[in-house]
VEXDREN-2710 file (C-alpha; in Angstrom, 1 decimal):
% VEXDREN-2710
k/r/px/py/pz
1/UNK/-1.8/27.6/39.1
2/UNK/-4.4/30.5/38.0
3/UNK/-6.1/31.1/34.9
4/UNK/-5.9/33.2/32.4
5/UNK/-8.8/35.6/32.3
6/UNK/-10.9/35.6/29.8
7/UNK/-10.4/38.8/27.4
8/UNK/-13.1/39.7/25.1
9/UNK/-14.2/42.9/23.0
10/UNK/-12.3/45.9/22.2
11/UNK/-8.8/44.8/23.5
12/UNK/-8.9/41.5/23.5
13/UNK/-9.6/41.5/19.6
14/UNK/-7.2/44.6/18.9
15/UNK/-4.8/42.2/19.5
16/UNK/-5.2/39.3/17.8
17/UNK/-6.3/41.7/14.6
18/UNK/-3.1/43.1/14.4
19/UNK/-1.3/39.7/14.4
20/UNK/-3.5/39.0/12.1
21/UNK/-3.3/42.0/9.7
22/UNK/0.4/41.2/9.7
23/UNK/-0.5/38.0/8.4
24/UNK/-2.6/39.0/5.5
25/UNK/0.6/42.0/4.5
26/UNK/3.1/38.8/4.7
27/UNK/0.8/36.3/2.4
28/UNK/0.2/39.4/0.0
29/UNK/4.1/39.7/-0.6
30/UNK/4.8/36.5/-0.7
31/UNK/6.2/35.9/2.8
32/UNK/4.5/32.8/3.5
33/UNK/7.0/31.7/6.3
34/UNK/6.2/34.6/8.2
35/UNK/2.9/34.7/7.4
36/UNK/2.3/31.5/8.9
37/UNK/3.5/32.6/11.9
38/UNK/1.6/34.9/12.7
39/UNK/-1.3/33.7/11.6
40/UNK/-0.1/30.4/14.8
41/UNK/0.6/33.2/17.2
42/UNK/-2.8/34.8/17.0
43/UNK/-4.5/31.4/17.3
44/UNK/-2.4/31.2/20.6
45/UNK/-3.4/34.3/21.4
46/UNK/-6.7/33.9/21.1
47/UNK/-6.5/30.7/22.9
48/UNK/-4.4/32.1/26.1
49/UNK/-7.3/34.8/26.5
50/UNK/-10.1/32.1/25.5
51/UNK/-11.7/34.7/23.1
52/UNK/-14.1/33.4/20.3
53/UNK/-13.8/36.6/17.9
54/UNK/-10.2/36.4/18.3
55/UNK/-10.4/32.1/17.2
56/UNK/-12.8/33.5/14.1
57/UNK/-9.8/36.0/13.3
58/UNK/-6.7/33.1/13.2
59/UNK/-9.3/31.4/11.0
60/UNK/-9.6/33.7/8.4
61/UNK/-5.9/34.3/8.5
62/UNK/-5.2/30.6/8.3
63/UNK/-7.5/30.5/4.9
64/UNK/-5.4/33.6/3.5
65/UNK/-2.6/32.1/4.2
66/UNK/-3.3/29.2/2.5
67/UNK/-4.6/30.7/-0.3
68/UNK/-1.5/32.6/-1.0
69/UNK/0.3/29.7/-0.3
70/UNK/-1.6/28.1/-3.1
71/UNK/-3.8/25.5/-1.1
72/UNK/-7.0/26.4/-2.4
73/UNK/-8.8/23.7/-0.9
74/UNK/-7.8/24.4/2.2
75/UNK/-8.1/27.9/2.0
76/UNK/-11.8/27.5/1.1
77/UNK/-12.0/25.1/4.1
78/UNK/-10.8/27.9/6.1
79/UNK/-12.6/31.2/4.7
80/UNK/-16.0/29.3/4.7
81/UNK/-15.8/28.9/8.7
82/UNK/-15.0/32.4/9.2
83/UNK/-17.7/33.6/6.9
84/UNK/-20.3/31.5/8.5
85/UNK/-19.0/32.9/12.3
86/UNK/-19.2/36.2/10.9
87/UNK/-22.6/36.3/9.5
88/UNK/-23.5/34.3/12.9
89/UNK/-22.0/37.1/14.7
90/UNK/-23.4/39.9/12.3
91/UNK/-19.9/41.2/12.3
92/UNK/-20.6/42.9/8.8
93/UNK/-17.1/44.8/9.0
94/UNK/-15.0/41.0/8.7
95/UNK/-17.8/39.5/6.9
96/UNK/-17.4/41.6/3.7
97/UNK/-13.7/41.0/3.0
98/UNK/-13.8/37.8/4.0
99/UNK/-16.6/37.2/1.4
100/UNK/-14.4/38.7/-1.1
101/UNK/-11.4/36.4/-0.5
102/UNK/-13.8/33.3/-0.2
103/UNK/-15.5/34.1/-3.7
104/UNK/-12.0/34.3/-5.2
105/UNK/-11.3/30.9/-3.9
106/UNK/-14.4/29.3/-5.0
107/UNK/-14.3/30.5/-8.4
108/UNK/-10.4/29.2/-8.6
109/UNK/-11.5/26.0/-7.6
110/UNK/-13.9/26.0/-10.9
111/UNK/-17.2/26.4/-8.9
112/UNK/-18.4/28.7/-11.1
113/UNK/-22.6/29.3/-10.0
114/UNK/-21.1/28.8/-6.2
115/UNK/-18.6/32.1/-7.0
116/UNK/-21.3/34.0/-8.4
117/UNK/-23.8/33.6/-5.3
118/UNK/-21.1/34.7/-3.2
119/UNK/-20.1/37.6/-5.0
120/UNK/-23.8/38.9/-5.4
121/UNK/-24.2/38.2/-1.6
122/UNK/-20.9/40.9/-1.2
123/UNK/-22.2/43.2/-3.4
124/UNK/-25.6/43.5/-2.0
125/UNK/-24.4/43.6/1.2
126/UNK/-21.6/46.3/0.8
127/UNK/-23.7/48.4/-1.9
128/UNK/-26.3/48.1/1.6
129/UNK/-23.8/49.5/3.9
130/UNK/-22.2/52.2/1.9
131/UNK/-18.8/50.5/1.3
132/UNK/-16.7/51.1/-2.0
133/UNK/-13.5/49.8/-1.1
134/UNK/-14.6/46.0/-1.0
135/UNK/-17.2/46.6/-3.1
136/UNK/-15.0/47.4/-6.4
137/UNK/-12.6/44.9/-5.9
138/UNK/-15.5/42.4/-5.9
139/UNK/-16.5/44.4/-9.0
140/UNK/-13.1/43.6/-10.4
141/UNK/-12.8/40.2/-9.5
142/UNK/-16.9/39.3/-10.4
143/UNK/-16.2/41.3/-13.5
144/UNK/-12.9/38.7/-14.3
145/UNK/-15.0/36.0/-13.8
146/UNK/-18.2/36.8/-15.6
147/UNK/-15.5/37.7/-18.8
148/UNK/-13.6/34.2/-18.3
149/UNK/-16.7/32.3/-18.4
150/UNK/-18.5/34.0/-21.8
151/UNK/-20.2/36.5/-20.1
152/UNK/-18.3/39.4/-21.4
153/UNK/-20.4/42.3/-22.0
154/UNK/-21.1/42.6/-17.8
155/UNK/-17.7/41.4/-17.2
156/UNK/-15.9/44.5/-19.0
157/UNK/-18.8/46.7/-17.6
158/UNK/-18.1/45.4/-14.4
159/UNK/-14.0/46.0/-14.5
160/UNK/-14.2/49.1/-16.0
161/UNK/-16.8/50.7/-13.9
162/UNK/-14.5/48.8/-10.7
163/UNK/-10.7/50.6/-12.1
164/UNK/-12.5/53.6/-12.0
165/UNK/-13.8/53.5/-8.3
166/UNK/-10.3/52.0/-7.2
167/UNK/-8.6/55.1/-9.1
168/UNK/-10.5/57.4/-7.1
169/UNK/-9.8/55.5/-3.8
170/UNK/-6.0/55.8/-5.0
171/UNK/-6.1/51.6/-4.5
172/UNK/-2.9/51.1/-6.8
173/UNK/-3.8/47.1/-5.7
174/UNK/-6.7/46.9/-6.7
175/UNK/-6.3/48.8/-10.1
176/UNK/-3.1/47.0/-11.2
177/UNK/-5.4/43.6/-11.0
178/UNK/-7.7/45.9/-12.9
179/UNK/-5.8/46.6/-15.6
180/UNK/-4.7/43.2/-15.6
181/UNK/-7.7/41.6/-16.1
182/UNK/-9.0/44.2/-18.7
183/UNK/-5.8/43.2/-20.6
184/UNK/-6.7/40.0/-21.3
185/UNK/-9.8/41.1/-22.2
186/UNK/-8.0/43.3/-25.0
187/UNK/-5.9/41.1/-26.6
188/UNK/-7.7/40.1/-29.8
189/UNK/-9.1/43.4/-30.4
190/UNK/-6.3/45.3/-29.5
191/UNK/-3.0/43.5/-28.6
192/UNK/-0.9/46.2/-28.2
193/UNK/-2.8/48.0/-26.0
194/UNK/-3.1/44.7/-23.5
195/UNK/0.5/44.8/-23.4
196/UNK/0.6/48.3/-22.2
197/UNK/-1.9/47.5/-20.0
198/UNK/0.4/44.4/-18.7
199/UNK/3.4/46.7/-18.3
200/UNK/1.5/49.3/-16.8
201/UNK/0.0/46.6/-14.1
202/UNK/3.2/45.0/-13.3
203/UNK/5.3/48.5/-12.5
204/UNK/1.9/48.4/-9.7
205/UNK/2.0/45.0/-8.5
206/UNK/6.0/46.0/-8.0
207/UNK/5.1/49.3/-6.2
208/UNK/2.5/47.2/-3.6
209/UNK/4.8/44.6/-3.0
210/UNK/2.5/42.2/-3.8
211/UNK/4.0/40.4/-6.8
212/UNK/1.2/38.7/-9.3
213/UNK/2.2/35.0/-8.3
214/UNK/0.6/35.7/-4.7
215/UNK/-2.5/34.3/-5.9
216/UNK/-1.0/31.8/-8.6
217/UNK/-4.4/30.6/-10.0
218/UNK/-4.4/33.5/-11.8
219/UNK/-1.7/33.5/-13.6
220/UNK/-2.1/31.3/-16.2
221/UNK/-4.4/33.8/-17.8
222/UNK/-2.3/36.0/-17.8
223/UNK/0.8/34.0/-19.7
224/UNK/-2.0/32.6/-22.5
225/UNK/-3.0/36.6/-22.5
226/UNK/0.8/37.6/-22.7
227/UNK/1.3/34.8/-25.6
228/UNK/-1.5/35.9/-27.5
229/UNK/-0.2/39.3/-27.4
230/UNK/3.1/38.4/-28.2
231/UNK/1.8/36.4/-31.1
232/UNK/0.6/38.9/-32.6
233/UNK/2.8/41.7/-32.6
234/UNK/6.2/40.0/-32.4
235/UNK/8.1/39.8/-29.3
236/UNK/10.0/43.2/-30.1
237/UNK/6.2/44.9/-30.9
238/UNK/5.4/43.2/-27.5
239/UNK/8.2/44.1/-25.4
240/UNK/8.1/47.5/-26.6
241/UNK/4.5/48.3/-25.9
242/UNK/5.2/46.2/-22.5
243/UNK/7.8/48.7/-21.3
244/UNK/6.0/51.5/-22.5
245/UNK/3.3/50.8/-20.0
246/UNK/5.7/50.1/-17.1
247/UNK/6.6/53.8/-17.7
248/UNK/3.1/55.4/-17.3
249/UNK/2.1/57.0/-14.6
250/UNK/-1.4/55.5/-13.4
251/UNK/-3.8/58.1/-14.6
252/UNK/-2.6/58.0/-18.2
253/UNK/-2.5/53.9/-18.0
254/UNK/-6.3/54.2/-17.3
255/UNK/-6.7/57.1/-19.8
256/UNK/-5.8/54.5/-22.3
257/UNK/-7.9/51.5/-21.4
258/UNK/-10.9/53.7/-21.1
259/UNK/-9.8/55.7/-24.0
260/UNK/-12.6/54.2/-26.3
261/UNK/-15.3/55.3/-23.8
262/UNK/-13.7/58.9/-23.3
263/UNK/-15.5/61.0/-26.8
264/UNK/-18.9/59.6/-25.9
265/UNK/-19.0/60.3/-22.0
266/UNK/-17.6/63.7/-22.5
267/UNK/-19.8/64.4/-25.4
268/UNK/-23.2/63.6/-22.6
269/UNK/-20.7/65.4/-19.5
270/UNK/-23.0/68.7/-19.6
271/UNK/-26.4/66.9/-20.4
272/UNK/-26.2/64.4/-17.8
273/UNK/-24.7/66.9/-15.5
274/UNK/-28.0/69.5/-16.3
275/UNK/-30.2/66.3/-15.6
276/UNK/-30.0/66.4/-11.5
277/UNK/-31.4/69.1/-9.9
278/UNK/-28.6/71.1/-7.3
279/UNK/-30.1/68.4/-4.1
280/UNK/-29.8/65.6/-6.2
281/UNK/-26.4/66.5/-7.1
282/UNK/-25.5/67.2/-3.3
283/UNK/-26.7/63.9/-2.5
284/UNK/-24.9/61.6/-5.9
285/UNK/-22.2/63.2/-4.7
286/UNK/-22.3/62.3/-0.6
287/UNK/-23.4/58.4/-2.1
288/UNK/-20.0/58.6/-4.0
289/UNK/-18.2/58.8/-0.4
290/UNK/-19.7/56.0/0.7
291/UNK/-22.7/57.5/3.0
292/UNK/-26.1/55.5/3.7
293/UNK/-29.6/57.1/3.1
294/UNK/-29.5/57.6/6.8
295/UNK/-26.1/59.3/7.3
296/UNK/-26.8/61.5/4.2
297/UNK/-30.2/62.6/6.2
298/UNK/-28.3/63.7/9.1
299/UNK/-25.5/65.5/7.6
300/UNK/-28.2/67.5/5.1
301/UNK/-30.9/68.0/7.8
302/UNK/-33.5/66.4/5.9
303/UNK/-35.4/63.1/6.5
304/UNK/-34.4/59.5/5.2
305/UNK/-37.8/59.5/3.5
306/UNK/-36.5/62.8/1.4
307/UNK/-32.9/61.3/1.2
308/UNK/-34.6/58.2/-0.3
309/UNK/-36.7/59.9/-2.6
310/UNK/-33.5/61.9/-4.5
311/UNK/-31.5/58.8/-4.3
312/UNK/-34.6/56.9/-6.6
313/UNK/-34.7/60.2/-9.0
314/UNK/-30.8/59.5/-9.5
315/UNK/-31.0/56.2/-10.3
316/UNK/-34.1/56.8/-12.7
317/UNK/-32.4/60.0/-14.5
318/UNK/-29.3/58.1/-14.9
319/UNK/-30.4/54.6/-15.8
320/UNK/-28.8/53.2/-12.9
321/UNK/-29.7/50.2/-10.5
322/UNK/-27.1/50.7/-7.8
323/UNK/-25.5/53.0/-6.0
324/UNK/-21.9/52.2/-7.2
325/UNK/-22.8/52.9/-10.1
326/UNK/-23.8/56.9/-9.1
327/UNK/-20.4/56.5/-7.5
328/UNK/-19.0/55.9/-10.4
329/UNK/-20.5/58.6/-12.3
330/UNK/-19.7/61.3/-9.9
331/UNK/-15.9/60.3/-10.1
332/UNK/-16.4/60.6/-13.6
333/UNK/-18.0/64.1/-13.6
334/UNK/-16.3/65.6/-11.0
335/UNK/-14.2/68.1/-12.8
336/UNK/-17.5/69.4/-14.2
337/UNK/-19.7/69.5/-11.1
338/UNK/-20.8/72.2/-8.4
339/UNK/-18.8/71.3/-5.2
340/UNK/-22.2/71.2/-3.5
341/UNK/-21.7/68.8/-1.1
342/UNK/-19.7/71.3/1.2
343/UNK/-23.2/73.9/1.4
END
């Protein structure tokens, strides 16, 4: 009888990546039968060609799963191997959103100071790499957190500054969790503007196909947030200002939550915008896409060194520590700046 050879690298984990990507779709809409079955067949795959990236892979699906499936111990058993055969492998591309999924399930399991190491470990290492997409959900989910357990003036920062990066990314996922999270935030200041905010997030979670109850620990926060509400507008108040957010379009349901912030920012929009030279503008704006120091450099035809230099002035002009942050003010601004990243 022969063996099976051994398949490794590009193809061998091409393969077992998109069993397992069909894995993590099922688990996100609540599919968990079929979810689980994939997540078998790529251990099997992975197995028949006896390749080690491709074992790492079922892993990681076998913790999502399990998360969705509402095992969150054995999800975290799961998610914590793959991390740690990630960051073995330097394999910085599955390491990050497997971070992100393993933070979520730490935190749910109430190991609060665990959580936040993680998700400082993801956001240092995606804010190093360029990456935005992980990087604001982390924001979003950190930014939960940090309100759920008193710390709520970073928390909001964090969820607002995250809805606005996922709006630019058009990640309707990520911002109906967003607006989710900054409902229950709202509720005793402003309960019928958390409604809206509900409605507006559940016509999302609908249009993904990932209903709310796919990740089940958070929805208790959610009905004490929705009781609360309805509490204190009566249910008709509350169901009114619920299906008046189910009918607005995304834009205007984040024009609402942010609506507080809206007269001061555009009152600065021309002061801040006069404070960056044209280069420092040209590079805020190539940092918003996601590009390194380095990669910046090559596309401008300058050194790193220079590139490093403007990126410093930004963050010193603007007050800002990271470079999310300049993302986030550059998808702010960008009806009112020079498109100068195309000279």
């Amino acid at each position: 009888m022969t063996t099976a050879p051994r398949v490794e690298g590009t193809l061998g984990d091409a393969i077992v990546e998109a069993t397992v990507t069909g894995a993590l779709l099922a688990a996100l809409q609540r599919d968990i039968a079929s979810a689980t079955n994939l997540s078998e067949k790529a251990r099997l795959q992975a197995e028949i060609q006896r390749n080690d990236n491709g074992r790492v892979l079922a892993t990681y699906a076998f913790g999502f799963v399990a998360v969705a499936d509402g095992d969150l111990a054995r999800g975290a058993e799961y998610l914590d191997q793959a991390v740690e055969a990630f960051r073995a492998n330097d394999d910085i591309a599955r390491l990050v959103p497997a971070l992100y999924w393993f933070a979520f399930v730490v935190d749910a399991l109430g190991e609060t100071d665990r959580a936040a190491g993680i998700y400082e470990q993801e956001l240092a290492i995606s804010e190093s790499q360029g990456e935005i997409m992980w990087r604001s959900m982390t924001m979003s989910d950190y930014g939960s957190a940090l309100w759920r357990h008193g710390y709520r003036t970073r928390g909001i920062e964090l969820l607002e500054d995250a809805l606005r990066l996922m709006q630019g990314l058009g990640n309707q996922f990520g911002c109906a969790w967003c607006l989710e999270e900054l409902a229950w935030t709202l509720v005793d200041q402003d309960a019928k503007l958390a409604a809206t905010l509900m409605g507006a997030a559940q016509t999302l979670f609908t249009a993904t196909g990932s209903p709310m109850a796919t990740f089940g620990s958070m929805v208790v926060y959610h009905e004490v947030g929705a009781i609360d509400a309805r509490n204190k507008l009566g249910d008709k108040g509350f169901q009114l200002a619920y299906d008046q957010g189910g009918d607005l379009t995304l834009d205007d349901a984040i024009a609402r939550e942010l609506r507080k912030q809206s007269l001061s920012r555009s009152s600065k929009t021309t002061a801040d915008d006069s404070i960056l030279t044209p280069r420092e503008l040209q590079v805020a704006e190539l940092v918003a896409q996601g590009l390194t120091n380095r990669s910046i450099a090559e596309k401008l035809v300058i050194s790193q060194r220079t590139v490093d230099g403007h990126v410093d002035h930004i963050r010193n002009k603007l007050r800002y520590s990271s470079r999310t942050r300049i993302a986030t003010w550059v998808l702010q601004h960008k009806n009112n700046l020079p498109n100068s990243s195309s000279s």
